[in-house]
C-alpha positions as CSV (number, residue, x, y, z in Angstrom):
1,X,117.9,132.4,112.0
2,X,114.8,131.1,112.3
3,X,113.8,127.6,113.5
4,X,112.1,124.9,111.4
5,X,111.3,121.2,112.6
6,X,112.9,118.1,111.2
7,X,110.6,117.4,108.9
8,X,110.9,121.0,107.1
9,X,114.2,120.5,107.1
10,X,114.1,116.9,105.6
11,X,111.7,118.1,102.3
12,X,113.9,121.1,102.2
13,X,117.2,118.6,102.1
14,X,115.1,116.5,99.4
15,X,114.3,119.6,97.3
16,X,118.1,120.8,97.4
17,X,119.1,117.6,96.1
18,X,116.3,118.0,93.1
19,X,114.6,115.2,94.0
20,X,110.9,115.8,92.9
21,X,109.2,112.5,93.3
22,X,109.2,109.7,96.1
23,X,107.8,106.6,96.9
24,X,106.5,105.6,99.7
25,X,103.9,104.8,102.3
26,X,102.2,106.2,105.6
27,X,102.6,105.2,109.0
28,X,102.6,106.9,112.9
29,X,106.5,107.5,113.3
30,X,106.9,108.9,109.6
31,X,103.6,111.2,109.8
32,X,105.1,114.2,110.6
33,X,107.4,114.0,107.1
34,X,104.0,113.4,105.2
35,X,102.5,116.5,106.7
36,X,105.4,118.7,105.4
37,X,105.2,116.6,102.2
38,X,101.7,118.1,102.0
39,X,102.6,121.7,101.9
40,X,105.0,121.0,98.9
41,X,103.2,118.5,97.1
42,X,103.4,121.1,93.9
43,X,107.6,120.0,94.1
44,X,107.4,116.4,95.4
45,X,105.1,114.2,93.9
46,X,104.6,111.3,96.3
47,X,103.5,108.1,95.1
48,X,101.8,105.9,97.0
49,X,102.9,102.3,97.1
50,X,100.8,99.4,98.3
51,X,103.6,98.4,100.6
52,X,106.9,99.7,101.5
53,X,108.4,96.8,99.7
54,X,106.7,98.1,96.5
55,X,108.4,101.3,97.4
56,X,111.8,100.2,97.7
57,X,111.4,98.7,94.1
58,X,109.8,101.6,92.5
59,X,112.6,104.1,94.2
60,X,114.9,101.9,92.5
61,X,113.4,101.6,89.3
62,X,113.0,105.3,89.1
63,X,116.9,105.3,89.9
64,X,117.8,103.0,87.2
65,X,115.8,104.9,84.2
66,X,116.2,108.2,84.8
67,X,120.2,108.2,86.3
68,X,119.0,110.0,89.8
69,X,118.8,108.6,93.4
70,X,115.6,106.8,93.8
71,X,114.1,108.0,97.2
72,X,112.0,105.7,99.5
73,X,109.8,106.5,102.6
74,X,108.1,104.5,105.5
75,X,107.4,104.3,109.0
76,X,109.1,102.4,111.8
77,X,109.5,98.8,112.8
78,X,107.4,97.0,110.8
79,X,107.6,99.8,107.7
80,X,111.1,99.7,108.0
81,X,111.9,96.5,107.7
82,X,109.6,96.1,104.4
83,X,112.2,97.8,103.1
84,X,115.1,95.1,103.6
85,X,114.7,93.4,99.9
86,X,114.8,96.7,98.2
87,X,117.8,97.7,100.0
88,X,119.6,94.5,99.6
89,X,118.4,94.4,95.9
90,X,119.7,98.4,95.1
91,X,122.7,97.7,97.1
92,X,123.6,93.9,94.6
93,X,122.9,96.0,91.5
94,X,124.9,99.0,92.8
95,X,121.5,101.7,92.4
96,X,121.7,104.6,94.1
97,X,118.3,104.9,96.3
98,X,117.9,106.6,99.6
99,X,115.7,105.1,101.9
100,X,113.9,107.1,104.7
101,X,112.2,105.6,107.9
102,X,110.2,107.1,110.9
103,X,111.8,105.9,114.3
104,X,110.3,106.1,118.0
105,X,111.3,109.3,119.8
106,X,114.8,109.2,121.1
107,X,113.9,109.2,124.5
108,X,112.5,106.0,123.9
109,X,115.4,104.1,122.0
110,X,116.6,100.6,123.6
111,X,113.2,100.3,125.5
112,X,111.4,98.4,123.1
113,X,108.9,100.7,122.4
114,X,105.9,100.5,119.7
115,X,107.3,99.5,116.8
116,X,110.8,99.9,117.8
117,X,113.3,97.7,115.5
118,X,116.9,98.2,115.0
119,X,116.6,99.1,111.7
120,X,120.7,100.3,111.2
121,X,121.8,96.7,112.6
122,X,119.5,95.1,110.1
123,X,120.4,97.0,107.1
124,X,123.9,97.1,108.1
125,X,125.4,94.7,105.9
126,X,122.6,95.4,102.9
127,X,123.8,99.3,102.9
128,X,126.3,101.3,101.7
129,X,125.8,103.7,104.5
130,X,123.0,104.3,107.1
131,X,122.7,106.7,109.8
132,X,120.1,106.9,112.8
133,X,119.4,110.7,112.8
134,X,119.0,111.7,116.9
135,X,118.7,115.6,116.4
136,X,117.3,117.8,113.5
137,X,120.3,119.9,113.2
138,X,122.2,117.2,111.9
139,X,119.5,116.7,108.7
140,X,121.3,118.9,106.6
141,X,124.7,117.3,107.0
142,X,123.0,113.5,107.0
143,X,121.6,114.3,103.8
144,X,124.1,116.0,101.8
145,X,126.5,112.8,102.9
146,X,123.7,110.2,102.1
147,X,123.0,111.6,98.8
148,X,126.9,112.2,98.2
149,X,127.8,108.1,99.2
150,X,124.4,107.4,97.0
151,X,125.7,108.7,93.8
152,X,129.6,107.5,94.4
153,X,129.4,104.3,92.4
């Protein structure tokens, strides 16, 4: 078995799921994702937003029209909480949307690194479920659960 980074195996997780579009937008923590996004930009369109918060709402637009989880990408701290009115919106109108963030290394968690936020405590009681991913074998399980507790009503 050969080994692939976390960020293969995220877009790999996304295409087994059939998403083929996201919404989103760039920053340091979430690069890596967006260079993998790169290589399979002929199955993922990404769609740049203006602002994360303009992400959250088009995820859950997308979500709402065409019956399929609406997926969302951003970076850390700041990025992440941009997303807080989309989640708390998707989560009042029962939407199912995914949301994705970048996150300091773990090494680094609790030591108030650059751009470091608690972004599970904040989204918390806006969330069906979240989960701070800490190790790249766990994508695949994360993801099918996520996308699982996204569809379930």
């Amino acid at each position: 078995m050969s080994k692939i980074t976390g960020s293969e195996a995220i877009i790999k997780c996304l295409l087994e799921e059939g998403v083929d579009i996201i919404y989103g937008y760039p920053g340091g923590a979430i690069m890596p994702v967006y260079d993998e996004l790169y290589k399979y930009q002929d199955k993922i369109y990404h769609v740049l937003t203006r602002h994360e918060q303009g992400a959250t709402h088009s995820a859950q637009g997308f979500a709402r029209i065409s019956g399929r989880v609406g997926v969302a990408i951003a970076t850390s701290g700041p990025g992440a909480t941009n997303l807080v009115t989309g989640l708390a919106d998707a989560q009042i109108d029962s939407t199912p949307m995914i949301c994705i963030t970048g996150q300091v290394s773990s090494h680094l968690l609790g030591s108030d690194a650059f751009q470091e936020t608690d972004i599970i405590g904040i989204s918390t009681p806006i969330t069906k479920w979240n989960y701070q991913i800490t190790k790249a074998s766990e994508i695949p399980e994360i993801f099918a659960k996520a996308f699982y507790i996204a569809k379930s009503g």
